[in-house]
N, C-alpha and C positions, 0 to 999 in steps of 0.2 A: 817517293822522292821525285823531287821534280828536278829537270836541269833547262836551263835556257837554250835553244836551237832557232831564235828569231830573234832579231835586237839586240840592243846591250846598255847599260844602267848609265853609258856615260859618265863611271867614275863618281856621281853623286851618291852620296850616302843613304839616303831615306831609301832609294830604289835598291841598293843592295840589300840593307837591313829587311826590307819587305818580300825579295826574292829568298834569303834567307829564312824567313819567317815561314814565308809559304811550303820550302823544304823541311821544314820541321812543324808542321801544324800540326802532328798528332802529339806533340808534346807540348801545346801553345796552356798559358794561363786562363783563357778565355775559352771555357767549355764550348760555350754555341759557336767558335768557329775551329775549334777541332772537328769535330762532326759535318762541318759546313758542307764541304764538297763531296760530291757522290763516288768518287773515284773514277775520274774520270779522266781521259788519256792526254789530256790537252787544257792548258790557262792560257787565258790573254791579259794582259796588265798593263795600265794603260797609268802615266801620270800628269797631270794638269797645275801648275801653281797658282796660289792668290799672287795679288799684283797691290804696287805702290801706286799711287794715286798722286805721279807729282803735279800735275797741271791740268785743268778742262773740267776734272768734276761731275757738278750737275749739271753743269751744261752740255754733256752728252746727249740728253735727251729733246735738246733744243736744236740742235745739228753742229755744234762745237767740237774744233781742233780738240783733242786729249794727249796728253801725252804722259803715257802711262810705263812700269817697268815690272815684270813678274820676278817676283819674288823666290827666296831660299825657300820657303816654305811653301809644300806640296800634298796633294792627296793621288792615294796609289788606289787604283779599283782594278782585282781582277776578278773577269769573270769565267766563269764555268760552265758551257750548255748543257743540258740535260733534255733527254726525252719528255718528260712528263711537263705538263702546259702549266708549269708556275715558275713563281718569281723566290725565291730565298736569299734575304741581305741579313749581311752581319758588318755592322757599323762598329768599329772598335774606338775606347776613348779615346780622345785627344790629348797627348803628351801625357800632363801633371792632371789631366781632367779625373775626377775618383767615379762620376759618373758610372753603371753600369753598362755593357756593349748595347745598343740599339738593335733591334733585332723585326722583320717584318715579313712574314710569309701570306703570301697571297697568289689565289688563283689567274691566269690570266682573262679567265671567262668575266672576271669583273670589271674589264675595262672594255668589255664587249657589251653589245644591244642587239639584239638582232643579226648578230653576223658582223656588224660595224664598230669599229672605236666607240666609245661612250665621247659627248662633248667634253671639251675641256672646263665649261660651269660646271658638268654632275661631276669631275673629278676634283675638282676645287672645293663643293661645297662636301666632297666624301672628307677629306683630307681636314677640313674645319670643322668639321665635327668632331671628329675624331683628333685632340689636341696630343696626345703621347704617341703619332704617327706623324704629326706634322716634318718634321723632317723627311719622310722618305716621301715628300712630293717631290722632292728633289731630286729621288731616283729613279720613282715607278714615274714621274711625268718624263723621261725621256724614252720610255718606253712606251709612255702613250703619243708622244710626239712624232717620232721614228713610224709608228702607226698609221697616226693622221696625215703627216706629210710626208713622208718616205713609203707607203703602203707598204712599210715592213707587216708580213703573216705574221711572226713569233710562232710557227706551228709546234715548236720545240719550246722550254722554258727557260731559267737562266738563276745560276746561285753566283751571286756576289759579295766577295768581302773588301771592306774598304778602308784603308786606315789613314784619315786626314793630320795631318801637322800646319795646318790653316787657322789657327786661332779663331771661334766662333766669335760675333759680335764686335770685333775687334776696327772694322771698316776696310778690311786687307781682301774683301769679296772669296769666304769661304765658300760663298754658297756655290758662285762660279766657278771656281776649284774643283767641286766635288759633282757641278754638271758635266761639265767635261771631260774629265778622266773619266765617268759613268758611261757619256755620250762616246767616246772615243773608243774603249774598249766593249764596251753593245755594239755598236756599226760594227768593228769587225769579229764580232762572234756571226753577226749578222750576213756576212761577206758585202757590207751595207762600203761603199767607195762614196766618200765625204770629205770636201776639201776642208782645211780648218776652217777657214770662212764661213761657210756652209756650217757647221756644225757651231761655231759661236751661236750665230743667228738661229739655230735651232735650242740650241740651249738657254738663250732669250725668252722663247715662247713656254721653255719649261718653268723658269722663274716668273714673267708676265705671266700667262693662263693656267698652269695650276696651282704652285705656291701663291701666287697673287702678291708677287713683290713688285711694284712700279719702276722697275731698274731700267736703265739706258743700256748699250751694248758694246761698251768699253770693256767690263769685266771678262766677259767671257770671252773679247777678242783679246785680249789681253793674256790669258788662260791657254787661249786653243793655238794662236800665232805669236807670244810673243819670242823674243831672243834673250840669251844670256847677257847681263851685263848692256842693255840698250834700253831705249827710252824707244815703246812702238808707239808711231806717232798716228793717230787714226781720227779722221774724220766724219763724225757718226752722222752721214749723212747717206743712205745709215749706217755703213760700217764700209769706209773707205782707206784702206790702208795704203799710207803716206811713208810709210819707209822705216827708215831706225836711227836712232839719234848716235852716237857715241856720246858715253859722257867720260871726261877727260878723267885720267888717271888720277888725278893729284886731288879728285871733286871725290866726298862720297854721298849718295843718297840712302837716307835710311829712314828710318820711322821708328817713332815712340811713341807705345800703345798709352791713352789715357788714362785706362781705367775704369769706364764708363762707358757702359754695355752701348753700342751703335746697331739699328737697323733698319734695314732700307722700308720695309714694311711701317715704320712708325709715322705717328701720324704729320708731325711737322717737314717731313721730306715730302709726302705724298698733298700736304696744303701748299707747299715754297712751287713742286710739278703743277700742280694743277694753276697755281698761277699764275705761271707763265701761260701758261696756253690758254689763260682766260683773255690775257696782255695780249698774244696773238690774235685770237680770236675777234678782238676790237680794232686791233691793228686794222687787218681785214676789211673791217665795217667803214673805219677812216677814209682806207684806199679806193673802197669800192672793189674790191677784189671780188669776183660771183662766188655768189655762196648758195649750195643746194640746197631747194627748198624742201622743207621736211624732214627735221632736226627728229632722229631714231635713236632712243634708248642716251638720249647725250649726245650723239655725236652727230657733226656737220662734216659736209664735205667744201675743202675750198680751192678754187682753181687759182697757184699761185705761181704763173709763170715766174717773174719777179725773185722770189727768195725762196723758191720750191718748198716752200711751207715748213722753213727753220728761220726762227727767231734771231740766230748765229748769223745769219747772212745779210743783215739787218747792220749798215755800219753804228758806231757810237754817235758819229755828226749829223746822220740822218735822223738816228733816234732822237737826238737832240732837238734837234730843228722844228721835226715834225711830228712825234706821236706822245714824248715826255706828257708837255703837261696835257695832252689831251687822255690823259689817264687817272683812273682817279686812286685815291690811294689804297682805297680796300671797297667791297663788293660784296653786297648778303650776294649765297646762292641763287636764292628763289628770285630775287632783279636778274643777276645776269640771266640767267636761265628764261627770263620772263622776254626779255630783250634781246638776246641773240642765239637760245635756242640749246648752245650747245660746246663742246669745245671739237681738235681733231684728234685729240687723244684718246686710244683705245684701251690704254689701261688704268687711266682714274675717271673717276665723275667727279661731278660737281653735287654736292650736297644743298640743295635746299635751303636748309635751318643752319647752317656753318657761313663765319665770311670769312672770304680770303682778300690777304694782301695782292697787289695785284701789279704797281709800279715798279715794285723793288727785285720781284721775282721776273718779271719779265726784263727788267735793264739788266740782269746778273749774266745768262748768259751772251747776251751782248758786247758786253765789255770783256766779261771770262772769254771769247772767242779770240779778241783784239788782243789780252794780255798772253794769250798761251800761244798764238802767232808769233810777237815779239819776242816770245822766251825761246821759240824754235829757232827765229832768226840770231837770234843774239847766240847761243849753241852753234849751229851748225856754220856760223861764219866766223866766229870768232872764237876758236877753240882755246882760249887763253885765260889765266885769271883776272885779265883786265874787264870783264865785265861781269864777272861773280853778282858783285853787288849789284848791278840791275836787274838779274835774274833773281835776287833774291829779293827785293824791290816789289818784283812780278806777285812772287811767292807774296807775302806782306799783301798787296793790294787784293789779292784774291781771297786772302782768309778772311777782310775786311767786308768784303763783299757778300762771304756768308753770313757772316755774321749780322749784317742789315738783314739780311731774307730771312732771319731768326733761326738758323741752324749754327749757332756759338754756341760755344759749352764753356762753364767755367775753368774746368781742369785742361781741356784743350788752349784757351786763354791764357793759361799759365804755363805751358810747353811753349807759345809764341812768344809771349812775354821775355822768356828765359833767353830765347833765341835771341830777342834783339838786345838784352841787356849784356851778352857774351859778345855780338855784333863781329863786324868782319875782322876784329885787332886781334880778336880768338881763334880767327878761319871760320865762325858762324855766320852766310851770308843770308839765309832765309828760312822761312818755316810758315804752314799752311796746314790747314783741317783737311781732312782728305774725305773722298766718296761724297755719301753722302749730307756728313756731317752730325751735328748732336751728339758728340762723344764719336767715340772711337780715337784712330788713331792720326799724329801729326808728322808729316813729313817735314823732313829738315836738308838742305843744303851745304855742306861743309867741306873743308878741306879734310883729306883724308889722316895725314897725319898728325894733326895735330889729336885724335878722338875727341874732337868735339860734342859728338853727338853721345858718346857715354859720358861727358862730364856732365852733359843739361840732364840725361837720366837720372848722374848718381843725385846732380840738385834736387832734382825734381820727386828724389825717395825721400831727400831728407827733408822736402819739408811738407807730403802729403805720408808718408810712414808706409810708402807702398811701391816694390821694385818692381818698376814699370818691363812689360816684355818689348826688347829694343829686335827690331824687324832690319836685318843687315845684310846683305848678299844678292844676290838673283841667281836664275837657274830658265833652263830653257824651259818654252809651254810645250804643252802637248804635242804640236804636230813636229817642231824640230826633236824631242825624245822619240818619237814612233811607236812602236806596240810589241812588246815583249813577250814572245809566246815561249811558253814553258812544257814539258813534254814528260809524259810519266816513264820514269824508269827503273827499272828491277835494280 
């Protein structure tokens, strides 16, 4: 029997039910995590939320304004130290998921060479090989991270159970969810002292270098610092935190899953990335910006006093003026590559034998930077319903904008659709494709009372025969929860 003697669940539900759970885990349904824990005198539990994605996007990775809100829905990871040098996770289903618990025991000597961390490529290419493991890149890579950059030893091992309520696939950043509560409560089994910031940005590298997801670092700030009930307004430039929005009472923000499995790994997110930074990359060549000679593995280096080498800092009227049409509209690999060597991004390449779009991906976060400024300004100046409708205007012009870069989806189309045919006489002032795009899920702007945003649901069952999961609430991230340590007792 365990009882809490550090921290407290904050009165949210998932964290009690889970503190609970953990006091009765020898009666749990899920054999592999009744056995889980060695008996050990001490748990740490850590919990991290996915986040709404109302403004900024893809354009995180281009150095764009975000303005993001974590979400009701959480993942709780506690762990357990143990003497002996391994790792033991027991991943439990998610919700209604029938799935079997995920389960992954491994030595810590395998993330070892020589005495040293293994690279994050031989962990990568461990983990793609291996496809019914692929998820727990997501957890042993913060353990190799914390390794690599934190020269955590691990002389001791660690058994972790985890139980996410993040909807997989859904574009609500489960993944970042379950970095972070991993990341959060490792450091302090660790006695590892990690500001939230610092650990986003580490849990970045867990998704870039060993999942090999091309993500920006929105999610995980989102996850590690955001607030209950606020829009954290962050600058990923590369991860500048700009404060917290209030959004007014009488407004609610919520999300309506598609349907339509989202993820950031696929391939039309990681061609819309890469071509932006191809767009950049010419920019560059236009301005005469210096550019390192000797293009390695893909990558250039470019010295950009000017716009510190984000595409976002790049007004709309300059782009106009001066780099539009000197862009061409799409690009084989093997040209650009033959001609400029390279891009500055270290987590896609450029392929060869593939072309990419190149004008439309690089104006996106351009303009997404301009439009998510004026949605902050119109917010925090004007906290009233008299400018709804431009804020949702905003919303509209953005989802318009993926939709060019070819991350639209039909059924997401028809959650926007819905929105503006309900429009503001319903209290429906806006709606947008959130994350990355390509399915997943659509954020909506509405008055609260009226339930706007359950009526475009219940439409939106009736006429695809499928009750969509409507994403309502927020709750704080990880660093404002803290770390709940749990204490064995007779």
């Amino acid at each position: 029997m365990y009882r809490i003697v550090e921290g407290n669940t904050h009165g949210l539900a998932d964290a009690e039910d889970f503190v609970r759970m953990l006091q009765e885990l020898g009666n749990s349904p899920v054999p592999e995590a009744r056995t889980l824990f060695a008996g050990g005198a001490e748990l740490l539990v850590a919990r991290a939320p996915g986040r709404l994605d109302l403004m900024g996007g893809i354009a995180d990775y281009s150095g764009s304004l975000v303005l993001q809100m974590p979400i009701r829905e959480a993942t709780m990871a506690a762990v357990e130290p143990i003497e002996k040098r391994e790792i033991r996770i027991v991943s439990l289903p998610c919700g209604t998921d029938l799935r079997p618990p995920r389960t992954l025991h491994l030595a810590l000597e395998e993330l070892e060479a020589g005495g040293r961390p293994i690279e994050y490529s031989e962990a990568r290419k461990r983990f793609e090989r291996r496809l019914e493991d692929r998820w727990a890149a997501y957890v042993v890579g913060v353990i190799l991270v914390l390794m690599r950059e934190k020269s955590a030893p691990f002389r001791s091992g660690l058994r972790l159970l985890i139980d996410s309520r993040v909807p997989e696939g859904k574009g609500v950043s489960s993944s970042a969810a379950l970095e972070v509560a991993v990341m959060t409560a490792v450091a302090a089994a660790q006695n590892l002292k990690l500001a939230a910031r610092e650990i986003a940005l580490l849990c970045q590298k867990v998704e870039n270098l060993v999942a090999g997801a091309p993500c920006g670092v929105m999610d995980q700030m989102t996850a590690a610092c955001g607030k209950e009930n606020r829009l954290l307004a962050l600058l990923c430039q590369p991860a500048k935190l700009q404060g917290f929005l209030i959004i007014p009472e009488e407004i609610a923000v919520t999300g309506i899953d598609s349907g339509v499995r989202h993820a950031v790994t696929g391939a039309a997110y990681g061609d819309v990335r890469a071509g932006a930074f191809v767009g950049y990359r010419m920019i560059a060549d236009i301005t005469k910006l210096p550019v390192a000679a000797g293009a390695k593995d893909g990558l250039v280096q470019i010295d950009d006093p000017r716009w510190g080498g984000y595409l976002a800092n790049i007004t709309p009227s300059e782009f106009e003026r001066r780099f539009m049409a000197s862009l061409p509209e799409d690009i084989a690999g093997a040209e650009f590559l033959a001609a400029y060597g390279g891009t500055t991004d270290e987590v896609t390449r450029i392929h060869p034998e593939k072309k990419y779009s190149v004008r439309t991906p690089t104006a996106h976060p351009i303009y997404e930077n301009s439009r998510v400024r004026a949605f902050q300004e119109l917010l925090r100046d004007h906290p009233d319903n008299s400018h709804f409708r431009q804020l949702g205007e905003l919303m509209y012009q953005s989802h318009a904008s993926y939709s060019a870069c070819g991350l639209g989806e039909a059924r997401t189309d028809l959650l926007v659709d819905l929105s503006r045919r309900r429009g503001p006489a319903s209290g429906v002032f806006g709606a947008k494709i959130t994350g990355g795009g390509s399915g997943g899920t659509v954020a909506f702007l509405t008055l609260r009372k009226e339930g706007a945003g359950e009526c475009i649901a219940a439409e939106f069952a009736r006429m695809t025969g499928e009750t969509p999961h409507i994403f309502s609430g927020s709750s704080p991230g990880a660093a404002e929860f803290g770390i709940l340590r749990l204490r064995k007792v007779s």
